[in-house]
C-alpha positions as CSV (number, residue, x, y, z in Angstrom):
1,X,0.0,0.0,0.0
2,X,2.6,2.7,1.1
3,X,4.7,1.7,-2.0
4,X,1.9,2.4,-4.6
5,X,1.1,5.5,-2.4
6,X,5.0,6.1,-3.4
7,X,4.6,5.5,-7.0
8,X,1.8,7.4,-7.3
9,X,3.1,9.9,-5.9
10,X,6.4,9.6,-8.2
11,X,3.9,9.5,-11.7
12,X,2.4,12.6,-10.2
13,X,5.3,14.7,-9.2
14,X,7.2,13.3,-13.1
15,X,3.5,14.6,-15.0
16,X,4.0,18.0,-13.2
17,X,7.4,18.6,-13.8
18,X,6.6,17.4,-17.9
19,X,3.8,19.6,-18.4
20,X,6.3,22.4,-17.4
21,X,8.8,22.0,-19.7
22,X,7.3,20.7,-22.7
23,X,4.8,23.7,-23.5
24,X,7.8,25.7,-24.9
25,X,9.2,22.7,-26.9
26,X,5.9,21.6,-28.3
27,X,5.2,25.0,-30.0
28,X,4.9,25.0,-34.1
29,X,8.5,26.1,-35.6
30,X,7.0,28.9,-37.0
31,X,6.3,31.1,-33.6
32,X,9.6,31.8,-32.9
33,X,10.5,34.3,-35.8
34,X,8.4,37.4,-34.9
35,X,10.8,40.0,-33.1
36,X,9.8,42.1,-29.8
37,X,9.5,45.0,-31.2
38,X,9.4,46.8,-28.0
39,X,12.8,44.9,-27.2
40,X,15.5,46.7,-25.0
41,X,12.7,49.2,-24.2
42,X,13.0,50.6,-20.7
43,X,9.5,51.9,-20.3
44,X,7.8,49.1,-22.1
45,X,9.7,46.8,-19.4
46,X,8.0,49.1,-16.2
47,X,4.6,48.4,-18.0
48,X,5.3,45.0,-18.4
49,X,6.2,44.5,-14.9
50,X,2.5,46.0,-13.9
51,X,1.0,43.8,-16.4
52,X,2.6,41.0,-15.1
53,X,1.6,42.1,-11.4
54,X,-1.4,42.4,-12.4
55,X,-2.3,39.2,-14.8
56,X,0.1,36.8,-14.3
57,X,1.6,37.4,-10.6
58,X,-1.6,35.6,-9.2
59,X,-0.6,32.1,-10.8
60,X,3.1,32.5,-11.5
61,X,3.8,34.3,-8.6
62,X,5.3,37.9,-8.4
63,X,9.2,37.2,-8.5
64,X,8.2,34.5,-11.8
65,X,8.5,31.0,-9.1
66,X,5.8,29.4,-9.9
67,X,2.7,28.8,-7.7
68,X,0.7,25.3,-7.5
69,X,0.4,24.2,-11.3
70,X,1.6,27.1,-12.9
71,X,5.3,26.8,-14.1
72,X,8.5,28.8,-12.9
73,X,9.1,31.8,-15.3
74,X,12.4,32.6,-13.9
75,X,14.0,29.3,-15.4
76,X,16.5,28.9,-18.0
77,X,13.6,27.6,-20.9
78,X,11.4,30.9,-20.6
79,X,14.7,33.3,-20.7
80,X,15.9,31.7,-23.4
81,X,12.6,31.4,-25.2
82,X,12.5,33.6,-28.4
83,X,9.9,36.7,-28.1
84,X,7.5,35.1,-30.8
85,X,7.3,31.6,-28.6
86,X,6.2,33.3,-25.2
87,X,3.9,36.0,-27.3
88,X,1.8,33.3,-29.1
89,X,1.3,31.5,-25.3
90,X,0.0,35.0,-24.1
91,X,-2.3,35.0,-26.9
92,X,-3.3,31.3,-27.2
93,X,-3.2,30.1,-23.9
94,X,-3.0,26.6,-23.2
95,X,-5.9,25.3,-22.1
96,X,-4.4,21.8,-21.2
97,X,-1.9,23.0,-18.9
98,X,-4.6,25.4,-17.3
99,X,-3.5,28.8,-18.7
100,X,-6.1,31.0,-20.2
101,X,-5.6,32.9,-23.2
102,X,-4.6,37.0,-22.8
103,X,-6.0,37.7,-26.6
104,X,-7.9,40.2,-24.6
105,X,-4.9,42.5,-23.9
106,X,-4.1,44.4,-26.8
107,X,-1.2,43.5,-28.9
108,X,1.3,46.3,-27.3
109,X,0.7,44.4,-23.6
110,X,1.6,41.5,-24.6
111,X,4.9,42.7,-26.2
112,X,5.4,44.5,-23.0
113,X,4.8,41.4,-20.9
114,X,6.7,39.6,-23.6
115,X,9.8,42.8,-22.2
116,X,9.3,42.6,-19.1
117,X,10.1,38.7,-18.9
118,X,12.9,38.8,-20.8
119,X,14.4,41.5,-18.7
120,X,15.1,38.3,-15.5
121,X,18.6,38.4,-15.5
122,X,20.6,36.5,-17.6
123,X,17.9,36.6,-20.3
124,X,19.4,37.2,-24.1
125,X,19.7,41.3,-24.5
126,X,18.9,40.8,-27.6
127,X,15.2,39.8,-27.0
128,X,16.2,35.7,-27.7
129,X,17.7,33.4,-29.4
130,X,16.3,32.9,-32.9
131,X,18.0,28.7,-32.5
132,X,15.1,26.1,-31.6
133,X,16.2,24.1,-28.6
């Protein structure tokens, strides 16, 4: 009994941990190309950081950890990410994973969300890497 409660347990935690990773890599080639363009922008970054505060905070938490099912977006994946790969999972959601779509925030918010995430240190200045992983 207390080893199936372990296995369990084990299938649960492994799900969890491959939901998190694999949204970014099962994304069609084609999202990556589009370019920030409100890259490297200062004030498009402080706007992102209130639209992060105030639409993603609650789920990802507010320094990007994570918070029950929703994924860490302070890890290595996300700042790597190109700018087209996390702007088409603001406006698609993914509904399987439990994330709603943000189509409602116009374009602009997005990019600015799309900023302000890139900005975690160590994240590509240039607004991401164009290479698939």
């Amino acid at each position: 009994m207390i080893l199936r409660a372990f296995f369990l347990a084990g299938c649960l935690l492994a799900a969890a941990w491959t939901q998190e990773r694999d949204l970014l890599s099962r994304l069609p080639q084609a999202v990556a190309g589009p370019r920030n363009p409100l890259g490297n922008n200062d004030q498009a970054e402080r706007a992102g950081a209130k639209l992060y505060a105030r639409e993603c905070a609650a789920c990802h938490g507010s320094n990007r950890e994570g918070l029950g099912r929703a994924p860490r977006l302070n890890r290595g994946s996300v700042r790597e990410a190109p700018p087209g790969e996390l702007f088409w999972i603001l406006r698609n959601g993914s509904l399987r994973n439990g994330m709603p779509s943000f189509a409602h925030l116009p374009e602009a918010e997005r990019w600015q969300i799309v900023t302000f995430l890139a900005s975690i240190p160590g994240a590509n200045p240039a607004g991401g890497s164009q290479l698939r992983r």
